[in-house]
C-alpha positions, -999 to +999 in steps of 0.1 A: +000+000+000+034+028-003+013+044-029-014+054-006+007+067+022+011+098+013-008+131+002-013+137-041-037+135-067-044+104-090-073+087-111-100+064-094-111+040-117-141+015-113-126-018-117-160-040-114-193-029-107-230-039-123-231-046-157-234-014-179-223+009-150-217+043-162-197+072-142-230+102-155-210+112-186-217+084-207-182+066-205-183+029-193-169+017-160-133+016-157-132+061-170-104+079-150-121+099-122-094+129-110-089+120-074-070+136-045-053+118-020-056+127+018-034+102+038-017+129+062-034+138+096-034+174+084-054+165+051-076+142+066-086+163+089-093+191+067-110+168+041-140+196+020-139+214+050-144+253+032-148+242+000-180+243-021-179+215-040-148+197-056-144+179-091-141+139-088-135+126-052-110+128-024-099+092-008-088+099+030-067+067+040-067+054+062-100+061+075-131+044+086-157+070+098-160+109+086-180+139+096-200+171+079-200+192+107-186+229+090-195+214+051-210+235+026-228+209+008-243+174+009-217+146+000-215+111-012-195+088+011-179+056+003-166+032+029-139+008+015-120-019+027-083-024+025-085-042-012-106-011-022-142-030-024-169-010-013-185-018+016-219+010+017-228+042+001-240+068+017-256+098+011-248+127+041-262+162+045-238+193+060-239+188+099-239+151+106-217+123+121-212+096+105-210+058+118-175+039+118-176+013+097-161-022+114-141-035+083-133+001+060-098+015+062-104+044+032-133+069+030-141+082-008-159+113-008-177+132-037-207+151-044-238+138-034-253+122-063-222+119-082-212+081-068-247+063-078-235+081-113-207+059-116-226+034-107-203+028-073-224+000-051-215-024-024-192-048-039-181-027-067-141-027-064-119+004-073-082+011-086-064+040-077-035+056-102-009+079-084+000+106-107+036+115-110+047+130-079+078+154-071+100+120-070+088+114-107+073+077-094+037+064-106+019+035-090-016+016-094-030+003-061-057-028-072-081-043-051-057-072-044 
């Protein structure tokens, strides 16, 4: 798991999900979703916090509750375990706790609505693609 240790940006990709899942634009599962990476206390702890909205989705790691006390807008949350298969979906309005999940070590985030888009559902599993960092070095994290 080095490549999701530390703080960055990358592409989520839907690796299996129902048949003819779609991510709301039209393109068919497995379409790169930008992606930031929260894996430091600092990021994790800030997470949307004074944003408005953000493009894609932000994986906190590890992580297996979050909040929306101090958010601007509803979200999408994704609990995953530590192959990256999604454990529930949920849907949470600005102000809220929400319940740790037993077996999750990430959290996904996005928009709310944006995730049953995609087509993400319990049992759907999810690849992540580093970007390039400072270092120059790339990685994939799968499922297994």
């Amino acid at each position: 798991m080095g490549d999701l240790r530390r703080d960055g940006t990358g592409l989520l990709r839907l690796a299996r999900a129902g048949a003819g899942a779609t991510d709301g634009a039209g393109r068919a599962e497995g379409a790169a979703i930008p992606l930031e990476i929260a894996a430091s206390y600092r990021a994790r702890t800030r997470g949307l916090l004074g944003r408005t909205g953000i493009t894609g989705a932000l994986l906190l790691t590890p992580a297996a509750s979050v909040h929306t006390l101090g958010m601007r807008f509803p979200i999408d949350v994704a609990y995953l375990d530590r192959r990256l298969r999604v454990l529930a979906v949920r849907t949470m309005p600005p102000g809220r706790l929400g319940r740790p999940r037993l077996r999750a070590r990430h959290v996904l985030e996005a928009e709310a609505g944006t995730m049953a888009a995609w087509g993400l559902v319990p049992g759907a599993e999810v690849t992540v693609e580093r970007q390039a960092g400072r270092n120059g070095a790339a990685g994939t994290r799968s499922g297994a």
